[in-house]
mmCIF entry with sequence, helices, sheets and N, C-alpha, C, O atoms, coordinates in Angstrom:
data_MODEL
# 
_entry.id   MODEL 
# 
_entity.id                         1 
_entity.type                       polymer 
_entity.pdbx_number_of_molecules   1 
# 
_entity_poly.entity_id                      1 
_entity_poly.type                           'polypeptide(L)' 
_entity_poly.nstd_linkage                   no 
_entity_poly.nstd_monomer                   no 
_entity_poly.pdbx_seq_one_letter_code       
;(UNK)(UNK)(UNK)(UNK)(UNK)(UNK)(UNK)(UNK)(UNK)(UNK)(UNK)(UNK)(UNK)(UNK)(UNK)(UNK)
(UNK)(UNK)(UNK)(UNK)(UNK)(UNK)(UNK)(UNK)(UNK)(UNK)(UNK)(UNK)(UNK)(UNK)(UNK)(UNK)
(UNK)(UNK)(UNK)(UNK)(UNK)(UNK)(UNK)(UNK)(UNK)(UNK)(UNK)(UNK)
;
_entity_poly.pdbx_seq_one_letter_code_can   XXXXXXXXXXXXXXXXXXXXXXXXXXXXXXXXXXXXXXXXXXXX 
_entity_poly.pdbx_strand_id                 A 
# 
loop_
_entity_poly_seq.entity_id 
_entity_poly_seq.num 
_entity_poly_seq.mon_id 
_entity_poly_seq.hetero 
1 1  UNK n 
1 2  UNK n 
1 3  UNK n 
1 4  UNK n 
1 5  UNK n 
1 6  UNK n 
1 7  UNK n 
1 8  UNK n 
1 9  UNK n 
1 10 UNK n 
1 11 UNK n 
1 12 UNK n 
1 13 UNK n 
1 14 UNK n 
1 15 UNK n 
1 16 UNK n 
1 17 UNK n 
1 18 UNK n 
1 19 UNK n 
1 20 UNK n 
1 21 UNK n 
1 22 UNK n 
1 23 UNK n 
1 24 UNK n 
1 25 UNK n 
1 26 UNK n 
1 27 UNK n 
1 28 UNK n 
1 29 UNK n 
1 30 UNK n 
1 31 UNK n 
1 32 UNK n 
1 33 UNK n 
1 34 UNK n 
1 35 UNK n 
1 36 UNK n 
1 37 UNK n 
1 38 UNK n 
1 39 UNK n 
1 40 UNK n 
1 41 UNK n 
1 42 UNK n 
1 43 UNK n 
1 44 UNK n 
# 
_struct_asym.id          A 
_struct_asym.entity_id   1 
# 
loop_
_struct_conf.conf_type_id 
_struct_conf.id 
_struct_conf.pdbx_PDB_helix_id 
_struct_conf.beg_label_comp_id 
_struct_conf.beg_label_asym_id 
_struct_conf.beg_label_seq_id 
_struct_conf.pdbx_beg_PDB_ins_code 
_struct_conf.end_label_comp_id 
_struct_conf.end_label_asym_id 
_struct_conf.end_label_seq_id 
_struct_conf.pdbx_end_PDB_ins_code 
_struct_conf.beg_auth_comp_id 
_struct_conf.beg_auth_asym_id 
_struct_conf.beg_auth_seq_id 
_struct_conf.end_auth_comp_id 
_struct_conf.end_auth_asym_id 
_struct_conf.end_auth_seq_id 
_struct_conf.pdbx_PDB_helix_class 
_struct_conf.details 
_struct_conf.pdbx_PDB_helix_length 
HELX_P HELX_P1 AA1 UNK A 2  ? UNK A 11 ? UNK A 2  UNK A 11 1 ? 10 
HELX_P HELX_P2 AA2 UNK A 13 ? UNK A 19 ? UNK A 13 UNK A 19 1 ? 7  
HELX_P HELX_P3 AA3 UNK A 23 ? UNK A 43 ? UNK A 23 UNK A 43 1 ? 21 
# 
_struct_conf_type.id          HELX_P 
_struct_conf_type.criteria    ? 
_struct_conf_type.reference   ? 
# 
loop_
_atom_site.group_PDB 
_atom_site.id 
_atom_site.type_symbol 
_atom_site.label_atom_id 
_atom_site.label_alt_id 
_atom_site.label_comp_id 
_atom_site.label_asym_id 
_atom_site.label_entity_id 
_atom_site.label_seq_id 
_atom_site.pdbx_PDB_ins_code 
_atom_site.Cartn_x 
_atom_site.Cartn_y 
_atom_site.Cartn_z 
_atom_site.occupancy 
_atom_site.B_iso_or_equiv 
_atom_site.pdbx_formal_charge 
_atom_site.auth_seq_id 
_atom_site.auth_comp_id 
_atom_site.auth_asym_id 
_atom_site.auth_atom_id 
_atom_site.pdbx_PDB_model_num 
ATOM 1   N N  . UNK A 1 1  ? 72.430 106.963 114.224 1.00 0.00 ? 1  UNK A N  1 
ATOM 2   C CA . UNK A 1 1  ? 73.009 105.912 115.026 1.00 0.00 ? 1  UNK A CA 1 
ATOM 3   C C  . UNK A 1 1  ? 74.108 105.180 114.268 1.00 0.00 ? 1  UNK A C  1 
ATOM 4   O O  . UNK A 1 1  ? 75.183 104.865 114.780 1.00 0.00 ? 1  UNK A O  1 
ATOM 5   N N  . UNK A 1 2  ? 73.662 104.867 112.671 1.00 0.00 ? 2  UNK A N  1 
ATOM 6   C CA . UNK A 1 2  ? 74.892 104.274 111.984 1.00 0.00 ? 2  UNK A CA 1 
ATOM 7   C C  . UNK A 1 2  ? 75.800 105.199 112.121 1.00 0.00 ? 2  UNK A C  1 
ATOM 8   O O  . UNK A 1 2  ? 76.946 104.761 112.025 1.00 0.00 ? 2  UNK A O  1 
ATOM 9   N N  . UNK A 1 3  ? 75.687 106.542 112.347 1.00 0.00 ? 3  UNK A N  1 
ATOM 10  C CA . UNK A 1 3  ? 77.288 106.978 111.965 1.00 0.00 ? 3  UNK A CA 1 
ATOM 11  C C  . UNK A 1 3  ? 78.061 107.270 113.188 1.00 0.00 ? 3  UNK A C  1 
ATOM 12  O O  . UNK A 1 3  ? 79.175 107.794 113.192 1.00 0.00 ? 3  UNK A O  1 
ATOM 13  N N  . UNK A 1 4  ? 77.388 106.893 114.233 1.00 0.00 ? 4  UNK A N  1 
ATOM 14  C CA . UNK A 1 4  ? 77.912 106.964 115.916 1.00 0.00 ? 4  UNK A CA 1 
ATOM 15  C C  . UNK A 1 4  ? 78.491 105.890 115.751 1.00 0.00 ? 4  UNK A C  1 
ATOM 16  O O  . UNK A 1 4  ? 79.698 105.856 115.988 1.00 0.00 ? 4  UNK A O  1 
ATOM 17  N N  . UNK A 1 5  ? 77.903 104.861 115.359 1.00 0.00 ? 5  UNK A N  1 
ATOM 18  C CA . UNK A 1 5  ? 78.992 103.498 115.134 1.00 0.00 ? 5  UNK A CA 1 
ATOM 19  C C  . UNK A 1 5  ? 80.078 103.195 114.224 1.00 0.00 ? 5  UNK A C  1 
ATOM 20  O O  . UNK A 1 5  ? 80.957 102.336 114.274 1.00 0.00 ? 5  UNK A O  1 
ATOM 21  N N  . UNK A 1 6  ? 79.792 104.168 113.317 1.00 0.00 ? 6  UNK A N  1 
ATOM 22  C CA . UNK A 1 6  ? 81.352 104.542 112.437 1.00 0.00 ? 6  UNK A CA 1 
ATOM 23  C C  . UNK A 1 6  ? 81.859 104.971 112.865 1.00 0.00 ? 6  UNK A C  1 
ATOM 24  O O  . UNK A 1 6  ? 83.038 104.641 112.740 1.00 0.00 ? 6  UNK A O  1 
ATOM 25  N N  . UNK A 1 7  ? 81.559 106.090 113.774 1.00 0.00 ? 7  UNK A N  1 
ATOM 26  C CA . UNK A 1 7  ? 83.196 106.740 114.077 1.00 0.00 ? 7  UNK A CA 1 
ATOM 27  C C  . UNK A 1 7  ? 83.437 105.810 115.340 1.00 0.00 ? 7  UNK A C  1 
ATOM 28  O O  . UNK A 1 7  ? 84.348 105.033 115.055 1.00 0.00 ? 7  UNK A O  1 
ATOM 29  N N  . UNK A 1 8  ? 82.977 105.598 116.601 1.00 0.00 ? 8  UNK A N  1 
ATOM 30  C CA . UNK A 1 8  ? 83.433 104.580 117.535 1.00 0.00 ? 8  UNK A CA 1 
ATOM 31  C C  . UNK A 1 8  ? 84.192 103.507 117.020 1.00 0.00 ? 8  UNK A C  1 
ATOM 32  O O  . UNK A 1 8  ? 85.233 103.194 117.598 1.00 0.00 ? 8  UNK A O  1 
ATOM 33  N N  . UNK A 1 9  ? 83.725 102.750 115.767 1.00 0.00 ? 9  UNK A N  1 
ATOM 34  C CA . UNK A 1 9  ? 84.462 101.980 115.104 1.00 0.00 ? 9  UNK A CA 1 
ATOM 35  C C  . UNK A 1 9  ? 86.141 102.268 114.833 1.00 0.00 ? 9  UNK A C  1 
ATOM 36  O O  . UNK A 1 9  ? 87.094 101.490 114.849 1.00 0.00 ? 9  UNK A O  1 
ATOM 37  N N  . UNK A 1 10 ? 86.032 104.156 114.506 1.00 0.00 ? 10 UNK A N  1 
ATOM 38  C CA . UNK A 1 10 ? 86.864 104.153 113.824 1.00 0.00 ? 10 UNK A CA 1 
ATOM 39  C C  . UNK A 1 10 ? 88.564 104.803 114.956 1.00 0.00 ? 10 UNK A C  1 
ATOM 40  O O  . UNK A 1 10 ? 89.727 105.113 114.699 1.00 0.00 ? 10 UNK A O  1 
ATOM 41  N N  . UNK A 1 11 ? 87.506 104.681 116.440 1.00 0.00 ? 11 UNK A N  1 
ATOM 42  C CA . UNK A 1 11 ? 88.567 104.905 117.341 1.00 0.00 ? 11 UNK A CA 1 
ATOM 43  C C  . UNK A 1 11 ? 89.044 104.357 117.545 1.00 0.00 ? 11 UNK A C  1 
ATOM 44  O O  . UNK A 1 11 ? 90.130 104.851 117.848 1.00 0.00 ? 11 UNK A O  1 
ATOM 45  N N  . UNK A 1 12 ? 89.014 102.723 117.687 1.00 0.00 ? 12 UNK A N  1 
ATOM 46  C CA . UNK A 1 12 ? 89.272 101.344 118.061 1.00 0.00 ? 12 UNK A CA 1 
ATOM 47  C C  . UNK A 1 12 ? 90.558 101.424 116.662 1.00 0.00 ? 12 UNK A C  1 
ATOM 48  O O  . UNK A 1 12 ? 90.176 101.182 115.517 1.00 0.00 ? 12 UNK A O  1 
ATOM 49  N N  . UNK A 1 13 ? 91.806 101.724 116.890 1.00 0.00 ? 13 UNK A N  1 
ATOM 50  C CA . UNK A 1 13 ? 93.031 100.938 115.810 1.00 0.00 ? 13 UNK A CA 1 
ATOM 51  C C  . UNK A 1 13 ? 92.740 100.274 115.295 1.00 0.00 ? 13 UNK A C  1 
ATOM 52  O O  . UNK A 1 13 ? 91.934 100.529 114.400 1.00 0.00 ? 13 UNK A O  1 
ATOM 53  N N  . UNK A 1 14 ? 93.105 99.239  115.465 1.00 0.00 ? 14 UNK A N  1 
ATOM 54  C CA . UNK A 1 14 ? 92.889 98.036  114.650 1.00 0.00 ? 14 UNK A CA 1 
ATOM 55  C C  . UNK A 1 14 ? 91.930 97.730  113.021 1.00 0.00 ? 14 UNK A C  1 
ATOM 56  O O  . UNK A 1 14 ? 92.124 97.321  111.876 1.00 0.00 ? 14 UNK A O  1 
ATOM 57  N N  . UNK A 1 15 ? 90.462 98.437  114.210 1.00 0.00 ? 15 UNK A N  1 
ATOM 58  C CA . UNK A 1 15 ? 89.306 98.216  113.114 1.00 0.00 ? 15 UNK A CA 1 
ATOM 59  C C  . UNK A 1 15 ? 89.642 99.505  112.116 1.00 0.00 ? 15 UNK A C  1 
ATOM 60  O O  . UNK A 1 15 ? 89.565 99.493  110.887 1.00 0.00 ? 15 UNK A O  1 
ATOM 61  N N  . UNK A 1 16 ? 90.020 100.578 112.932 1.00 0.00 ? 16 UNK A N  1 
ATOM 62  C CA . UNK A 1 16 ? 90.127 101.609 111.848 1.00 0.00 ? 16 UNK A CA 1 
ATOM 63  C C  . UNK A 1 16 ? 91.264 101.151 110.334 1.00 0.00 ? 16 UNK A C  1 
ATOM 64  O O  . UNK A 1 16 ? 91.025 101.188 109.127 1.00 0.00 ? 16 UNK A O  1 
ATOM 65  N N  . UNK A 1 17 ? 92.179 100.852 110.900 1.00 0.00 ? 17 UNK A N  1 
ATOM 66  C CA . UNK A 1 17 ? 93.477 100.634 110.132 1.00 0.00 ? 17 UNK A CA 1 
ATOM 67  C C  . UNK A 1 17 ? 93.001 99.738  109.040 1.00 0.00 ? 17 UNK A C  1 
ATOM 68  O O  . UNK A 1 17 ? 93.567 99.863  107.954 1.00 0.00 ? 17 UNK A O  1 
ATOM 69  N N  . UNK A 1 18 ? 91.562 98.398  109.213 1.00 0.00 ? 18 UNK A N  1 
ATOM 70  C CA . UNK A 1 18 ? 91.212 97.851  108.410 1.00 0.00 ? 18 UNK A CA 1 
ATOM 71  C C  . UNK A 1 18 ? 89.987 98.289  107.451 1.00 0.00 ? 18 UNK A C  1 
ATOM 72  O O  . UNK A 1 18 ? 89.824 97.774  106.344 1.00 0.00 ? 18 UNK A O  1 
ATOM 73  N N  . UNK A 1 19 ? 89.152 99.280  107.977 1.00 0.00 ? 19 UNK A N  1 
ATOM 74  C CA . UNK A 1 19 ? 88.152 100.024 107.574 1.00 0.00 ? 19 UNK A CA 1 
ATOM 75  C C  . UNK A 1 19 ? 89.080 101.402 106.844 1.00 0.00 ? 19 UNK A C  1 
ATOM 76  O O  . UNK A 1 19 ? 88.430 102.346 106.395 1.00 0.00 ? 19 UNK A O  1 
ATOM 77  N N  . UNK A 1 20 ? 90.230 101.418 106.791 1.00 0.00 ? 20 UNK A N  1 
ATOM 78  C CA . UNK A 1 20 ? 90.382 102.458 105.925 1.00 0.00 ? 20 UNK A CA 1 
ATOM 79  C C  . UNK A 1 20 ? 91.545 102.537 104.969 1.00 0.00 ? 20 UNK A C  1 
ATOM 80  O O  . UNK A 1 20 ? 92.033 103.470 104.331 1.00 0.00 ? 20 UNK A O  1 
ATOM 81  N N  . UNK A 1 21 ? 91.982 100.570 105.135 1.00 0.00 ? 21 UNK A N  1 
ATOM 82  C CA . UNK A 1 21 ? 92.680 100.368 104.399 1.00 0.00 ? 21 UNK A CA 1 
ATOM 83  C C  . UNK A 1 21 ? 91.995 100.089 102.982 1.00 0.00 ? 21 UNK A C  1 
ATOM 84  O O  . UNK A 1 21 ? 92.647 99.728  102.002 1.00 0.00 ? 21 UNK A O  1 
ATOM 85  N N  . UNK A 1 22 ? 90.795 100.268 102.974 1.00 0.00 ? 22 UNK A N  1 
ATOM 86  C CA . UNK A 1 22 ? 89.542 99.263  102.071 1.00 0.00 ? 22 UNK A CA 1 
ATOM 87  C C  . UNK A 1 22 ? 89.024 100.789 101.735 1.00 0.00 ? 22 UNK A C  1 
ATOM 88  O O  . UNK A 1 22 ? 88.853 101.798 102.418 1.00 0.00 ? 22 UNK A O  1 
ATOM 89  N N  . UNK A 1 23 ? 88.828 100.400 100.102 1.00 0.00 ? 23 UNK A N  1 
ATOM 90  C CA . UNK A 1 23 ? 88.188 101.740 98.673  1.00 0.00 ? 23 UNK A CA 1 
ATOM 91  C C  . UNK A 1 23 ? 86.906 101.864 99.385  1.00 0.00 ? 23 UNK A C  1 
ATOM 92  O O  . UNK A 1 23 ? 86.344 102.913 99.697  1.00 0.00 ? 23 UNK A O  1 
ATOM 93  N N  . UNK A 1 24 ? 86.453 100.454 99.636  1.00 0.00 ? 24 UNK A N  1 
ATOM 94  C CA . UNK A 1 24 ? 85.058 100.180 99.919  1.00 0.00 ? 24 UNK A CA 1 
ATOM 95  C C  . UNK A 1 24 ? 84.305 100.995 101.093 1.00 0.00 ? 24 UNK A C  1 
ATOM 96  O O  . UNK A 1 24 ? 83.175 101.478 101.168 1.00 0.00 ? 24 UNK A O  1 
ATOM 97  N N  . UNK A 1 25 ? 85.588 100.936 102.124 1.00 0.00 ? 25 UNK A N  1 
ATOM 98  C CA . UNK A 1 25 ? 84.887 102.414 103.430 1.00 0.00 ? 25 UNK A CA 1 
ATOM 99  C C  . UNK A 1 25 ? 84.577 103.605 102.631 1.00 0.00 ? 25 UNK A C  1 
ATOM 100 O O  . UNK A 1 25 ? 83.427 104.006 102.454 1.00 0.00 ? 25 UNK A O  1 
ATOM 101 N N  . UNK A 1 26 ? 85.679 104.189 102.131 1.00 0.00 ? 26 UNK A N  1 
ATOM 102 C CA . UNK A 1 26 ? 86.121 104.934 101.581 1.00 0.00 ? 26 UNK A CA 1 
ATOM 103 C C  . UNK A 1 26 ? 84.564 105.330 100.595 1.00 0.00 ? 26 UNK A C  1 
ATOM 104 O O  . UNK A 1 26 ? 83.885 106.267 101.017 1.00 0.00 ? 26 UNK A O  1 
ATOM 105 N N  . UNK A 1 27 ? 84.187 104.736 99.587  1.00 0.00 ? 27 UNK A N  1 
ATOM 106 C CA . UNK A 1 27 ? 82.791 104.955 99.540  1.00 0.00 ? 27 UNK A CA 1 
ATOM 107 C C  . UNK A 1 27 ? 81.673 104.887 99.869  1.00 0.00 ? 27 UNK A C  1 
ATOM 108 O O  . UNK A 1 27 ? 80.771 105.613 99.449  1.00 0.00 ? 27 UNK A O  1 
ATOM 109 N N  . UNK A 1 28 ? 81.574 104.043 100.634 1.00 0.00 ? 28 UNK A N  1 
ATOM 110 C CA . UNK A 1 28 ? 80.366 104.310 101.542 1.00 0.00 ? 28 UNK A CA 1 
ATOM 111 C C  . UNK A 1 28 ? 80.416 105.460 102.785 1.00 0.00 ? 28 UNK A C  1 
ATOM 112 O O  . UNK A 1 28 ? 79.458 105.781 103.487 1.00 0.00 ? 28 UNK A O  1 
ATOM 113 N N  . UNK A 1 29 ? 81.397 105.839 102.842 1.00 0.00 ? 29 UNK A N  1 
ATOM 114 C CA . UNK A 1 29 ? 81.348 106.806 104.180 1.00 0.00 ? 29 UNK A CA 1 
ATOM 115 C C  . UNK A 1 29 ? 80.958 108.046 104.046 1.00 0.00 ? 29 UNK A C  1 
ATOM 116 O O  . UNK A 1 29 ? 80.457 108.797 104.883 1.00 0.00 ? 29 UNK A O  1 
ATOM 117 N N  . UNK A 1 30 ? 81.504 108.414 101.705 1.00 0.00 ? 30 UNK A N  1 
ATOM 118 C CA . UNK A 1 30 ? 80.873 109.660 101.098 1.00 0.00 ? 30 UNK A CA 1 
ATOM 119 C C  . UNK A 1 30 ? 79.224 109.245 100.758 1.00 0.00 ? 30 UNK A C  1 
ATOM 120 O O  . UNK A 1 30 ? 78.338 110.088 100.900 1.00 0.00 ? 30 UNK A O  1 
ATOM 121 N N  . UNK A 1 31 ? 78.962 107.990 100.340 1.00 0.00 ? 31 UNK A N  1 
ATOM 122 C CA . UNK A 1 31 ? 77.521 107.795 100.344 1.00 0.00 ? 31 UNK A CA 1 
ATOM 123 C C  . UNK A 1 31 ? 76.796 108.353 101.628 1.00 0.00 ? 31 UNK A C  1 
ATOM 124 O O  . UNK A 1 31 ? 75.810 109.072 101.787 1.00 0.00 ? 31 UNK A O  1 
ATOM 125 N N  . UNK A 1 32 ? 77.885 107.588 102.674 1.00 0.00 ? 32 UNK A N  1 
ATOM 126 C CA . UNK A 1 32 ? 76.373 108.077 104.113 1.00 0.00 ? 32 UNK A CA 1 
ATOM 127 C C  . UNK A 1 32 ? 76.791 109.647 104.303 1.00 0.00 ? 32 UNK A C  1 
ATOM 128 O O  . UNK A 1 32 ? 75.992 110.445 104.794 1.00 0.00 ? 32 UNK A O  1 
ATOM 129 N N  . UNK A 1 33 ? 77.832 109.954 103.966 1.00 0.00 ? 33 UNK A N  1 
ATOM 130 C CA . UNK A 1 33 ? 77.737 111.367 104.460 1.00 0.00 ? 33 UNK A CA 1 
ATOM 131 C C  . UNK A 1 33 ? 76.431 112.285 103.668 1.00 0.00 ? 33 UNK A C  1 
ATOM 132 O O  . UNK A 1 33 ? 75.593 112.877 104.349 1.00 0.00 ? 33 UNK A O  1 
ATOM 133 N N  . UNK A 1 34 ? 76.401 112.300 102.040 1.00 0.00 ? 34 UNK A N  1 
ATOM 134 C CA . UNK A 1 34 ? 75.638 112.599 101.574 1.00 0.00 ? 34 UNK A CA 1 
ATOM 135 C C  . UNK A 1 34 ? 74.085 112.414 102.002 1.00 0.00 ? 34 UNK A C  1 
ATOM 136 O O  . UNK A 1 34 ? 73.229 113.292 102.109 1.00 0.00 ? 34 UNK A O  1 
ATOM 137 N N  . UNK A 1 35 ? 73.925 110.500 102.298 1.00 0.00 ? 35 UNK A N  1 
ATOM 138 C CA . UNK A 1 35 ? 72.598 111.185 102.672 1.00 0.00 ? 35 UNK A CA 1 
ATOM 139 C C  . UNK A 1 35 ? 72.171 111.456 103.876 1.00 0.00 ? 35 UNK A C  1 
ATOM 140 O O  . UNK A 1 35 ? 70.991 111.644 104.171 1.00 0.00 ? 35 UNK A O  1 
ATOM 141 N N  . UNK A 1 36 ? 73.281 111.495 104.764 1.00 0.00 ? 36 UNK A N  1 
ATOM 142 C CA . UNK A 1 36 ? 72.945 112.370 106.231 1.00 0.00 ? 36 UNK A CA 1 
ATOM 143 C C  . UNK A 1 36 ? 72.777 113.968 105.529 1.00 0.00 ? 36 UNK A C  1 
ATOM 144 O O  . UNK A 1 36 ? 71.742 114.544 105.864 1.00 0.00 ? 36 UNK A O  1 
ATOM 145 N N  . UNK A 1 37 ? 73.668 114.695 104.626 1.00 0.00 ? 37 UNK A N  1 
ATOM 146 C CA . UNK A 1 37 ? 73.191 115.946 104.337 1.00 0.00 ? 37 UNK A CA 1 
ATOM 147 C C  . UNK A 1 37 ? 71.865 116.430 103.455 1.00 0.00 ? 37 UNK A C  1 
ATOM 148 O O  . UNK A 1 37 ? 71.403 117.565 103.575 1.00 0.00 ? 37 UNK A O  1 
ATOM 149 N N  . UNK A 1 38 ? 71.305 115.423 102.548 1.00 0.00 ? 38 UNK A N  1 
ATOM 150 C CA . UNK A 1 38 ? 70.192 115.008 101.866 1.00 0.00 ? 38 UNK A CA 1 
ATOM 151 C C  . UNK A 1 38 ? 69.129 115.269 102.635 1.00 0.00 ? 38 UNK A C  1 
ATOM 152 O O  . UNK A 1 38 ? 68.210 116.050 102.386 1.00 0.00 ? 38 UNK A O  1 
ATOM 153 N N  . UNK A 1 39 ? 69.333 114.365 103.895 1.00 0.00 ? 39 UNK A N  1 
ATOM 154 C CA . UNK A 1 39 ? 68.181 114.036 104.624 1.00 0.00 ? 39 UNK A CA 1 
ATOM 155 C C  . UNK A 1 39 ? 67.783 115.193 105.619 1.00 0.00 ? 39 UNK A C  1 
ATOM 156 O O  . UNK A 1 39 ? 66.657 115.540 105.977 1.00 0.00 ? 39 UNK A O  1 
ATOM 157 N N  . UNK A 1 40 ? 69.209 115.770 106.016 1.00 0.00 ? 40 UNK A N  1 
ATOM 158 C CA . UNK A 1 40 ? 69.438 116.953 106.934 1.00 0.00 ? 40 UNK A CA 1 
ATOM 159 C C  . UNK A 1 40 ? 68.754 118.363 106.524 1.00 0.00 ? 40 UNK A C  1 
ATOM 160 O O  . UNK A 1 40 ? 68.211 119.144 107.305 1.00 0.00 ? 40 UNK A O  1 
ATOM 161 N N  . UNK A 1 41 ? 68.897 118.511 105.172 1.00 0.00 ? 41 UNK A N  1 
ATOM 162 C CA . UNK A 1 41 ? 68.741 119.581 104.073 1.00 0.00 ? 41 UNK A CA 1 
ATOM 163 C C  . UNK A 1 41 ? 66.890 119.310 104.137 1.00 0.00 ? 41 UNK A C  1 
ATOM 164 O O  . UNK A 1 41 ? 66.115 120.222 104.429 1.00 0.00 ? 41 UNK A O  1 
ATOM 165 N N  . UNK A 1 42 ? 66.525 118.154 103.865 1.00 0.00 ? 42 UNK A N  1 
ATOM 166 C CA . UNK A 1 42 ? 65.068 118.023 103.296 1.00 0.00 ? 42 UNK A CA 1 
ATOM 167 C C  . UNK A 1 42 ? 63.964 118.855 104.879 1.00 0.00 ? 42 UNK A C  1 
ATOM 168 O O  . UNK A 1 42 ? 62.955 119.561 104.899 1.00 0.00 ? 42 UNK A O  1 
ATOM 169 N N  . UNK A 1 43 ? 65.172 118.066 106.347 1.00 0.00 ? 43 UNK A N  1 
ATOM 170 C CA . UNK A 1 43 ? 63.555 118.487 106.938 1.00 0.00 ? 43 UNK A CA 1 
ATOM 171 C C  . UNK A 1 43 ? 63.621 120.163 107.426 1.00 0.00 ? 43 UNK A C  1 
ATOM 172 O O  . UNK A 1 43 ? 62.675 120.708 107.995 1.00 0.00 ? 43 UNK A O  1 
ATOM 173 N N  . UNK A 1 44 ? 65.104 120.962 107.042 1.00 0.00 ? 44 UNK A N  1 
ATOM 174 C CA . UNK A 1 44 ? 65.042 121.904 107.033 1.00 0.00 ? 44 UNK A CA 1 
ATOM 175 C C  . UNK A 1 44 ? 63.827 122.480 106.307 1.00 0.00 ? 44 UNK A C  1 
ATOM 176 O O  . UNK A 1 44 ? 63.665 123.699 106.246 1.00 0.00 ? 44 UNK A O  1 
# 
C-alpha cells in the first residue's frame, strides 16, 4: 500500500518535482524497494 502511494504521489507534478528534488526520496525509495524484494524473495 506504501508504495501505491508513492507512485500516485509521484504522478501529481508538483509533489513529484519536490519528492525528487530531495537525496532523501532518493534513499528511501532504494530502501523500500529492497525490502519489498526481501520480503517478496522470503515468502517465495
Amino acid at each position: 500500500m506504501l508504495f501505491s502511494l508513492l507512485q500516485a504521489a509521484l504522478r501529481h507534478e508538483p509533489t513529484r518535482r519536490t519528492l525528487l528534488s530531495s537525496g532523501d526520496y532518493k534513499h528511501f525509495h532504494r530502501q523500500l524497494s529492497q525490502a519489498l524484494a526481501e520480503g517478496l524473495a522470503a515468502e517465495a
